[in-house]
Backbone as CSV, one residue per row, in Angstrom:
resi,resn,N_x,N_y,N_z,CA_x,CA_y,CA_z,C_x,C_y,C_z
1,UNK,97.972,175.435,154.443,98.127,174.074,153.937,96.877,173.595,153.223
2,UNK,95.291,174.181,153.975,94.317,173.627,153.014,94.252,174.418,152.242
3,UNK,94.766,175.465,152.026,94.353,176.791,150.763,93.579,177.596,150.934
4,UNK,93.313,178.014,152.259,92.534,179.125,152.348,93.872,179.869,153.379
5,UNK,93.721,181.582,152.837,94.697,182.540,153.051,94.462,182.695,155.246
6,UNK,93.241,182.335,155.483,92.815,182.627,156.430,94.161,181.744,157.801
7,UNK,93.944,180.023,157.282,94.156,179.087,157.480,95.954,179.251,157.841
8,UNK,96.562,179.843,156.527,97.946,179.970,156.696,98.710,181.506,157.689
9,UNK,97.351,182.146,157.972,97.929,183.169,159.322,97.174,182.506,160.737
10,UNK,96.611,181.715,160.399,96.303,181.198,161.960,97.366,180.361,162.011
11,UNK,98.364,179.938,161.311,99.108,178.749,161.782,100.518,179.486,162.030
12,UNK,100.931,180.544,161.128,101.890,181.481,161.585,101.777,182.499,162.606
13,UNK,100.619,182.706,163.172,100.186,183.405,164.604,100.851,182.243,165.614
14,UNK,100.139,181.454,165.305,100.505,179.919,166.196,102.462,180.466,166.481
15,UNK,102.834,179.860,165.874,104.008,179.535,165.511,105.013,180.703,166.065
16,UNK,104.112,182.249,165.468,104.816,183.364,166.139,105.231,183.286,167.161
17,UNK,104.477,182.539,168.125,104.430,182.785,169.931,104.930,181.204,170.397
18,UNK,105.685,180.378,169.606,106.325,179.178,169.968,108.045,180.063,169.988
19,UNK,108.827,179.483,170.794,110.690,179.272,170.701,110.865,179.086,169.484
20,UNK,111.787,179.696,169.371,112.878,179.718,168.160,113.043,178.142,168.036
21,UNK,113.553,177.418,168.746,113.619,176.079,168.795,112.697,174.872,168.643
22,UNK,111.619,175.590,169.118,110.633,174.648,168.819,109.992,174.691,167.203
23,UNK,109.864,175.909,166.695,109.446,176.249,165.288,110.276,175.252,164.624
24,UNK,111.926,175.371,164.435,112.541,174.755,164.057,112.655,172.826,164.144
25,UNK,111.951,172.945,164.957,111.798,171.347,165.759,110.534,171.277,164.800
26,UNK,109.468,171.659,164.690,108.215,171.216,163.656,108.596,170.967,161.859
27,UNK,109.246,171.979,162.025,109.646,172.315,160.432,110.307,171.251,159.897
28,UNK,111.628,170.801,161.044,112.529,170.061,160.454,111.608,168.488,160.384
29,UNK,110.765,168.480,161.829,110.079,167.222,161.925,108.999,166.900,160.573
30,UNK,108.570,167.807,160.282,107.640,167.769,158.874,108.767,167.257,157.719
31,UNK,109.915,167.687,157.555,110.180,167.764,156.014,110.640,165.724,156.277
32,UNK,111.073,165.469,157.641,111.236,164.066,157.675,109.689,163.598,157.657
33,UNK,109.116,163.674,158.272,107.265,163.272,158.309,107.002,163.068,156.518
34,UNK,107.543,163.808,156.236,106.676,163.659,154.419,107.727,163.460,153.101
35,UNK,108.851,162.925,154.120,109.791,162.481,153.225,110.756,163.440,152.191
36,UNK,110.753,164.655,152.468,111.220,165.621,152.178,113.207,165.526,152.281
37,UNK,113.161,164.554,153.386,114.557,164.503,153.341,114.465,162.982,153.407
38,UNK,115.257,162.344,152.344,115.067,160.935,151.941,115.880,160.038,152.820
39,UNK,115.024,158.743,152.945,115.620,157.804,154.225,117.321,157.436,153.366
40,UNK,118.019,157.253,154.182,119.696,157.405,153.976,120.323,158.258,153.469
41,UNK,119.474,159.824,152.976,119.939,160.921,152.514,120.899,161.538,153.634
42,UNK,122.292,161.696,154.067,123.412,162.259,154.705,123.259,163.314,154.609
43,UNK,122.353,164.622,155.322,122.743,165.690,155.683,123.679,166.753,156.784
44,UNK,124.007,167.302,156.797,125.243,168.284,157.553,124.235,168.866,158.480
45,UNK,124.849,169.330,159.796,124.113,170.085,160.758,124.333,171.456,160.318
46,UNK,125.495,171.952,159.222,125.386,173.375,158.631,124.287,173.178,157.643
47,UNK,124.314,172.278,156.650,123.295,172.343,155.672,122.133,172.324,156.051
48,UNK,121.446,172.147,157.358,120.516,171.645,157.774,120.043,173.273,158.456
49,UNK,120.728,173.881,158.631,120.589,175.583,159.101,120.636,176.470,157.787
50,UNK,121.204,176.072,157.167,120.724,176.917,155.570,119.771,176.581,155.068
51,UNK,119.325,175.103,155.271,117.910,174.936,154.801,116.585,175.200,155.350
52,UNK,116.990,175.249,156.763,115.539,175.792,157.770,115.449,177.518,158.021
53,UNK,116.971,178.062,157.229,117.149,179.329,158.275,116.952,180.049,159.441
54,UNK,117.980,178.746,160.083,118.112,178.464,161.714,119.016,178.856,162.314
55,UNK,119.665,179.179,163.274,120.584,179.259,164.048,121.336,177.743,164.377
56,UNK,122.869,177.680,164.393,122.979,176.390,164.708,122.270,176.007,165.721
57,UNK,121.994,176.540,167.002,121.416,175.789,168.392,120.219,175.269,168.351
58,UNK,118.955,176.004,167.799,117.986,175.494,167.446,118.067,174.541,167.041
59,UNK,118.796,174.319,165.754,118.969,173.049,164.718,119.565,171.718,165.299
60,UNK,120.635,171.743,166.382,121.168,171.188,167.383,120.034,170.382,168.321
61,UNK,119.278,171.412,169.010,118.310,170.844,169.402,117.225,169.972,169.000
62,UNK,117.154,170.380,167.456,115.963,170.156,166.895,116.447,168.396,166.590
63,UNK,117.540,168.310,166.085,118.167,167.060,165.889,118.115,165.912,167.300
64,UNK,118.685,166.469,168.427,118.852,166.193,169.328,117.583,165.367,169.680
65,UNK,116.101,166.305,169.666,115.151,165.476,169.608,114.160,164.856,169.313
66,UNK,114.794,164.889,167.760,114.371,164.231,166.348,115.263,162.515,166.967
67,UNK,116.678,162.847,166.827,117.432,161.162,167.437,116.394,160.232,168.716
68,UNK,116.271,161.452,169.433,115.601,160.280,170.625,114.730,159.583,170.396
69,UNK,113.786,160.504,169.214,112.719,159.822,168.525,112.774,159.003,167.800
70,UNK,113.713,158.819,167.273,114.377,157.369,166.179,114.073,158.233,164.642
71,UNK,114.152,159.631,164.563,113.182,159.923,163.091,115.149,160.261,162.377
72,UNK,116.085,160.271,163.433,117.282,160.523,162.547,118.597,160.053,162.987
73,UNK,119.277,159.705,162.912,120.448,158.963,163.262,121.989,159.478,163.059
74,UNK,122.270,159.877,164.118,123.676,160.427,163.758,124.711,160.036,162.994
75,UNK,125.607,160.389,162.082,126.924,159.589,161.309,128.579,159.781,161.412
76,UNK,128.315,160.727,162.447,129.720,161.182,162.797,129.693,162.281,161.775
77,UNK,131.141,163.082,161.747,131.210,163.892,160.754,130.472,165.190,160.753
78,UNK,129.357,165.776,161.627,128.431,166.629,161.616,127.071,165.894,160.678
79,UNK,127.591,164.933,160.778,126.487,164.077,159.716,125.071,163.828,159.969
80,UNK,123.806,163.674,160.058,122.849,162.765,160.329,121.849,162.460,159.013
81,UNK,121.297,161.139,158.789,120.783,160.608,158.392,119.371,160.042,158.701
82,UNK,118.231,159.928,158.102,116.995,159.313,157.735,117.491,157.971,157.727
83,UNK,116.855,157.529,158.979,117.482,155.947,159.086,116.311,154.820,158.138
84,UNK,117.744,154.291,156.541,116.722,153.192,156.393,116.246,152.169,157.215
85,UNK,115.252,151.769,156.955,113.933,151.112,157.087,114.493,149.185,157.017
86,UNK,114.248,148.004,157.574,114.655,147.194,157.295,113.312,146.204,156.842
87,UNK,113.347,144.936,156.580,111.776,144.086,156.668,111.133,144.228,157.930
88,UNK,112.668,143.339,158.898,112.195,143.560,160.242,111.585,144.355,161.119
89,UNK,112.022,145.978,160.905,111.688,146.968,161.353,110.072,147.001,161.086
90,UNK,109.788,146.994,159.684,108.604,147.595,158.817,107.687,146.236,160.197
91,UNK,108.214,145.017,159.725,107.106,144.392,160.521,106.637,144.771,161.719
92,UNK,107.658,145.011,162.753,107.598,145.804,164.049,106.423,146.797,164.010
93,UNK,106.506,147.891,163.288,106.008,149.105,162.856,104.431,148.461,162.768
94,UNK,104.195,147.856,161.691,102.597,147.044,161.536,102.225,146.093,163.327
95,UNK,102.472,145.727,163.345,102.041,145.136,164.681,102.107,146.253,166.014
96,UNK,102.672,147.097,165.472,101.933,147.975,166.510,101.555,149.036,166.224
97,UNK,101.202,149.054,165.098,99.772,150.547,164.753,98.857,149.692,164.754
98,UNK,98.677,148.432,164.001,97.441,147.488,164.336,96.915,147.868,165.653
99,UNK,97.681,147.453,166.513,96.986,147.721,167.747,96.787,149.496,168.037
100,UNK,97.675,150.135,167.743,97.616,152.115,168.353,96.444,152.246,167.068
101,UNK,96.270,152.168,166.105,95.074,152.688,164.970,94.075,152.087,165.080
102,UNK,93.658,150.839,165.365,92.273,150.056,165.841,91.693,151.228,166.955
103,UNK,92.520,151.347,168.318,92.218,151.557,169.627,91.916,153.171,169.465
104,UNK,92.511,153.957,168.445,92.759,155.119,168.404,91.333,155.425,167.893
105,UNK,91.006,154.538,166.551,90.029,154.831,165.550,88.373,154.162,166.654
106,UNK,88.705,153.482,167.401,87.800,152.921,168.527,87.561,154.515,169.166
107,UNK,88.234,154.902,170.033,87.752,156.145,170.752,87.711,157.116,170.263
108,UNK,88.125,157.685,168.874,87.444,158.784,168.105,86.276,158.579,167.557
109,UNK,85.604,157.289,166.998,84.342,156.851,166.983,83.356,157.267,167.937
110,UNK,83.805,156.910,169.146,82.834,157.250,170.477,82.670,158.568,170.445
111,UNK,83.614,159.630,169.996,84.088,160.987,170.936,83.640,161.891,169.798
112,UNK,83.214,161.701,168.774,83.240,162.263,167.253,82.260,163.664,167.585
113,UNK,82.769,164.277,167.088,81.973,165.729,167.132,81.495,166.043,165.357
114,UNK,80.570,167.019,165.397,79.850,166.994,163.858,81.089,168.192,163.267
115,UNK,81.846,168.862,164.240,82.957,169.359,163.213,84.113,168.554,163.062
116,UNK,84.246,167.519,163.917,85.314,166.828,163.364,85.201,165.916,162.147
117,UNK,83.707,164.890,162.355,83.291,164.762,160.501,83.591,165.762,159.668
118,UNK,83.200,166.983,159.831,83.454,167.867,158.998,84.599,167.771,158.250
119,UNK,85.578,168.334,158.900,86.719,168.507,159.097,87.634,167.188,158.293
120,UNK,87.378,165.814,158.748,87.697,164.716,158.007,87.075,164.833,156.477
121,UNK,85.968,164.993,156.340,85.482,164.475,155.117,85.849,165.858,153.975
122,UNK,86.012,166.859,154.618,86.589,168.155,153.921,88.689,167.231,153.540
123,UNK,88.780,167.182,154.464,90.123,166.616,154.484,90.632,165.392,153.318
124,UNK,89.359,164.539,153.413,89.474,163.821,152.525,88.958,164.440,150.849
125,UNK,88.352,165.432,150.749,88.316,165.795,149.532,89.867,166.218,149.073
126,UNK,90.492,167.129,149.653,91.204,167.407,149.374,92.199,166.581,149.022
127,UNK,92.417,164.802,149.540,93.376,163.933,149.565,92.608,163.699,147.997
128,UNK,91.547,163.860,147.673,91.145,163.205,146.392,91.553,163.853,145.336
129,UNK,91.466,165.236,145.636,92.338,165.947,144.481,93.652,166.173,144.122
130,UNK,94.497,165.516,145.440,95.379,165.443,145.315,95.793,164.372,144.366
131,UNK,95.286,163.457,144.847,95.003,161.675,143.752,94.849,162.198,142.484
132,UNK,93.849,162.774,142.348,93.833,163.109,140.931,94.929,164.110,139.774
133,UNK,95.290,164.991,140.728,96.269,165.934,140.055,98.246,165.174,140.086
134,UNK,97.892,164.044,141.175,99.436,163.374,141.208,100.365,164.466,142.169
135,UNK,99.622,165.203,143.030,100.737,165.924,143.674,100.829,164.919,145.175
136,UNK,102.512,164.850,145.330,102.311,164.031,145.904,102.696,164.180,147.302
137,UNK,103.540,165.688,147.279,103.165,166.558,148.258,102.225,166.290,149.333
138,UNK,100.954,167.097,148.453,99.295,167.082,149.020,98.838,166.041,149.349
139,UNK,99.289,164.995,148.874,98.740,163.577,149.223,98.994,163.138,150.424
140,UNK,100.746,163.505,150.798,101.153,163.108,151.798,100.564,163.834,152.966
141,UNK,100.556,165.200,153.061,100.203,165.805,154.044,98.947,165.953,154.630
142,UNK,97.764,165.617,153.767,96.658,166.090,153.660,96.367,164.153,154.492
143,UNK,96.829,163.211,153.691,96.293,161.790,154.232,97.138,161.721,156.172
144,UNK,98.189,162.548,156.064,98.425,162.449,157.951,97.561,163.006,158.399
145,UNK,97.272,164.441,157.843,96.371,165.577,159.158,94.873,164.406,158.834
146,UNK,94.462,163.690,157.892,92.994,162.909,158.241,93.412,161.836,159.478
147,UNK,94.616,161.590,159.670,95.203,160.481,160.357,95.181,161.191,162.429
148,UNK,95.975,162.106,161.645,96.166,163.252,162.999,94.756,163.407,163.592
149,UNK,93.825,163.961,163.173,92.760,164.730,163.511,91.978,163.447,164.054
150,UNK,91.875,162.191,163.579,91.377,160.793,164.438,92.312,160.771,165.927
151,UNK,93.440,160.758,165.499,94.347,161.200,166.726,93.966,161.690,167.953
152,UNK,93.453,162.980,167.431,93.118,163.934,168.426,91.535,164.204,168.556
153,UNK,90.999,163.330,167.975,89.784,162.940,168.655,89.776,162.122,169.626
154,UNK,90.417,160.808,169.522,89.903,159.989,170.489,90.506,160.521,171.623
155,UNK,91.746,161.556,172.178,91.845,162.077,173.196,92.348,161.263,173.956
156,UNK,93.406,160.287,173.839,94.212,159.483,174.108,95.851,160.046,173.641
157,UNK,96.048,160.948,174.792,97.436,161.518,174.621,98.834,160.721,174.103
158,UNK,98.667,159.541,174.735,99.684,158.607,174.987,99.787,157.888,174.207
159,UNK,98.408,157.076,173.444,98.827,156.393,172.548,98.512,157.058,170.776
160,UNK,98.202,158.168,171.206,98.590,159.217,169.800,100.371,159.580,169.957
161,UNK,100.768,160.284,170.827,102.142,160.216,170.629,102.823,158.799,169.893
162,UNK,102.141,158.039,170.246,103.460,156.436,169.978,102.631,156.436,168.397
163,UNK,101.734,156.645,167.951,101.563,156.192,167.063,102.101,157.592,165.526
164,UNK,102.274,158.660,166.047,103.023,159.821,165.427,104.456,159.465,165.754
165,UNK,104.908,159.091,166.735,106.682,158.456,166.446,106.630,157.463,165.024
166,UNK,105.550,156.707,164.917,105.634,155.537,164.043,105.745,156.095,162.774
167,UNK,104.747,157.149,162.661,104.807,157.536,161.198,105.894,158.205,160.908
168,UNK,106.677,159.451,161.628,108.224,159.604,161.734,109.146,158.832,161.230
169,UNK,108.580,157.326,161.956,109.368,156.286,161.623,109.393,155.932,159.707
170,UNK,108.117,155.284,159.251,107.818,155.168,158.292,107.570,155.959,157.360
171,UNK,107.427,157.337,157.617,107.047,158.600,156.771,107.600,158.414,155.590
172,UNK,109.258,158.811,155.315,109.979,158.951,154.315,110.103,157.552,153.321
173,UNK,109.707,156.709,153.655,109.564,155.544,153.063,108.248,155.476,152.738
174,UNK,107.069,155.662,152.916,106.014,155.870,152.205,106.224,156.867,150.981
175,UNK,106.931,157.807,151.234,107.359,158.901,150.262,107.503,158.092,148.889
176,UNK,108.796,157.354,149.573,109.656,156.795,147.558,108.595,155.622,147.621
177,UNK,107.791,155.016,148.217,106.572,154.284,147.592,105.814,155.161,146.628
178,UNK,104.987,155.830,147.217,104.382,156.948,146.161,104.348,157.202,145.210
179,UNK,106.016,157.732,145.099,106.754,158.182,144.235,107.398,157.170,143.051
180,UNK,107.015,156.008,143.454,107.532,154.790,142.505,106.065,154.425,141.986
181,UNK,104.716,154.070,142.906,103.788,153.467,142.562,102.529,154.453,141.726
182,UNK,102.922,155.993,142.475,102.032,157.209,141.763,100.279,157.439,142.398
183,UNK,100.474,158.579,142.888,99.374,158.256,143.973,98.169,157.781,143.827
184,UNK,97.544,157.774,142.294,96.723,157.119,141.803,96.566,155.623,142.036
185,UNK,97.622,154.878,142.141,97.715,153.485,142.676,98.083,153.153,143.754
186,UNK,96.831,154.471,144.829,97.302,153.927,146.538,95.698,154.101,146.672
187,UNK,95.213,152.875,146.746,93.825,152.904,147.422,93.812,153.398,148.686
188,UNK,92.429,154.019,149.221,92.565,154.144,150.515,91.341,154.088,151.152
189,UNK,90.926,153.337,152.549,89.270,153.286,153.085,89.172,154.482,153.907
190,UNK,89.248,155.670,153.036,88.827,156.413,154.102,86.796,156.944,153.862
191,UNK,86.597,156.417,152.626,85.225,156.316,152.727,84.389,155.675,153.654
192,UNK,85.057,154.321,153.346,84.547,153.186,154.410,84.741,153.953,156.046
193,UNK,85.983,154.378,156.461,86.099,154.580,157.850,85.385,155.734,157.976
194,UNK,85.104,156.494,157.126,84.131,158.314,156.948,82.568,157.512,157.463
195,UNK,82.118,156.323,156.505,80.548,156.073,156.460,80.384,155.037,158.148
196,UNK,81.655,154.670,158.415,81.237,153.510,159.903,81.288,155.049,161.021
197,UNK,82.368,155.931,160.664,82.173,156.834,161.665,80.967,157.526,162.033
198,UNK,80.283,158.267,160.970,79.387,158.912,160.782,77.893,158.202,161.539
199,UNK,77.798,156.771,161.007,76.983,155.770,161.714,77.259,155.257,163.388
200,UNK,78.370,155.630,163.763,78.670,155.765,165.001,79.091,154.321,165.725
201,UNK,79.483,153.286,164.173,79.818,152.188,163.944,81.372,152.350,164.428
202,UNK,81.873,151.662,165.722,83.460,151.902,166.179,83.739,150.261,165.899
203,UNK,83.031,149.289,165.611,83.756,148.177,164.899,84.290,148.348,163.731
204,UNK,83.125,148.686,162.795,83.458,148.604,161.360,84.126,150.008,161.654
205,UNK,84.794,151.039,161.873,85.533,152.269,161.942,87.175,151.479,162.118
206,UNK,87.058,151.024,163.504,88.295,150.246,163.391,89.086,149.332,162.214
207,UNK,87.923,148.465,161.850,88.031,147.305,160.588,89.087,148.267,159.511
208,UNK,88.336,149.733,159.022,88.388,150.458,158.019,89.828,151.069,158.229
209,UNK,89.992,151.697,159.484,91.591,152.396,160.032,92.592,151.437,159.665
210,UNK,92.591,149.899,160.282,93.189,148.916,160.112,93.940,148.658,159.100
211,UNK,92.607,148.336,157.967,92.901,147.949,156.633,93.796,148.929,155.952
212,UNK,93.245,150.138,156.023,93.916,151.663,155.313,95.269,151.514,155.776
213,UNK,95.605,151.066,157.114,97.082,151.054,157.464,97.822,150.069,156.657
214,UNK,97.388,148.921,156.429,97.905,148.237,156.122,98.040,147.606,154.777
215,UNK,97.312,148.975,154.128,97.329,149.017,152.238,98.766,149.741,152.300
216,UNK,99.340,150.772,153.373,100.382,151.686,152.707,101.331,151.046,153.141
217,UNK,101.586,150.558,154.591,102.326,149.469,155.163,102.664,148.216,154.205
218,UNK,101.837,147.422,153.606,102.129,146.269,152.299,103.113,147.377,151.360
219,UNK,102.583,148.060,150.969,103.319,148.982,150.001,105.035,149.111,150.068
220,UNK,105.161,149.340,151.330,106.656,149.766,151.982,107.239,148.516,152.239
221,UNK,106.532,147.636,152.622,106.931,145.714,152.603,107.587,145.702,151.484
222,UNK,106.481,145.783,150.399,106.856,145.077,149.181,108.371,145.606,148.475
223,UNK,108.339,147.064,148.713,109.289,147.872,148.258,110.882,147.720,148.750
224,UNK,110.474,147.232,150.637,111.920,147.180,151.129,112.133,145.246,150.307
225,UNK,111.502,144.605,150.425,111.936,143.183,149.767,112.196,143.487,148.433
């Protein structure tokens, strides 16, 4: 995913030694995560095994607990759907990453290791070239794993899970933002939250997480009104 050959057999080693079911459970969870399958797009539980080259059961499963998660919604028919997004919802969604991304970006501040700067500020180059070249792909994936990797710094199991349901939630709708506004016209503080981290600043780190949420969040506002 970052482009080094090394990078893409450590993640298929990974993966080798996961269930059939679970592989299928990441894969399918990514292509909803990055909007790959569009919010109210009606897919088939057969089409959905020709596209992962799955076994139905896996795919069954994989759905099964994709729904619990709210990332897909059944339609009858063998049907399920990328559930649109409402105002109401979106507001829901902001009032509580406010609070899971402040608290999150608070204890990865404290906990910060000099490879996890690393690691971020490498991360964020790559979101820049993505900006620049318009892939919007790279944009998407590259701005979660900087999101993820705060995640899994601050080492708060519980409220990293709730805050990865959220983006599930909102993922595919950031997508057709993007894709309408062009990634060039999505500011983002991840400088600001890179220079408070680095300084070991967990106010201004928070301030910076906050705001960044709530540049892409306005975005998806503006779009569902």
């Amino acid at each position: 995913m970052y482009g080094g050959a090394e990078k893409v057999t450590v993640v298929e080693t990974v993966e080798a030694r996961l269930p059939a079911h679970e592989v299928v459970y990441r894969e399918l969870r990514e292509q909803i995560l990055f909007g790959e399958i569009a919010p109210g797009q009606a897919v088939t539980i057969q089409g959905l095994t020709e596209r992962l080259g799955a076994g139905m059961t896996p795919v069954r499963e994989a759905i099964r607990r994709l729904t619990a998660e709210g990332a897909l919604k059944f339609q009858g028919n063998r049907r399920v759907i990328v559930p649109l997004l409402s105002a109401k919802n979106i507001e829901e969604i902001i009032v509580a990453r406010k609070c899971l991304e402040g608290e999150l970006a608070r204890r990865a501040t404290e906990r910060a290791k000099p490879e996890d700067l690393q690691f971020l500020v490498q991360t964020d180059k790559l979101l820049d070239q993505a900006i620049v070249k318009g892939d919007l792909q790279a944009y998407l994936e590259h701005n979660f794993r900087f999101h993820e990797r705060i995640y899994d710094m601050a080492d708060a199991p519980i409220l990293a899970d709730l805050a990865e349901g959220l983006w599930l939630r909102f993922g595919p709708s950031l997508r057709v933002v993007c894709g309408r506004v062009g990634t060039q016209n999505l500011p983002d503080k991840h400088k600001d939250l890179l220079s408070a981290m680095q300084a070991g600043d967990a106010e201004r780190t928070v301030q910076a997480n906050v705001e960044d949420m709530m540049q892409g969040m306005e975005q998806v506002r503006i779009m569902l009104a």
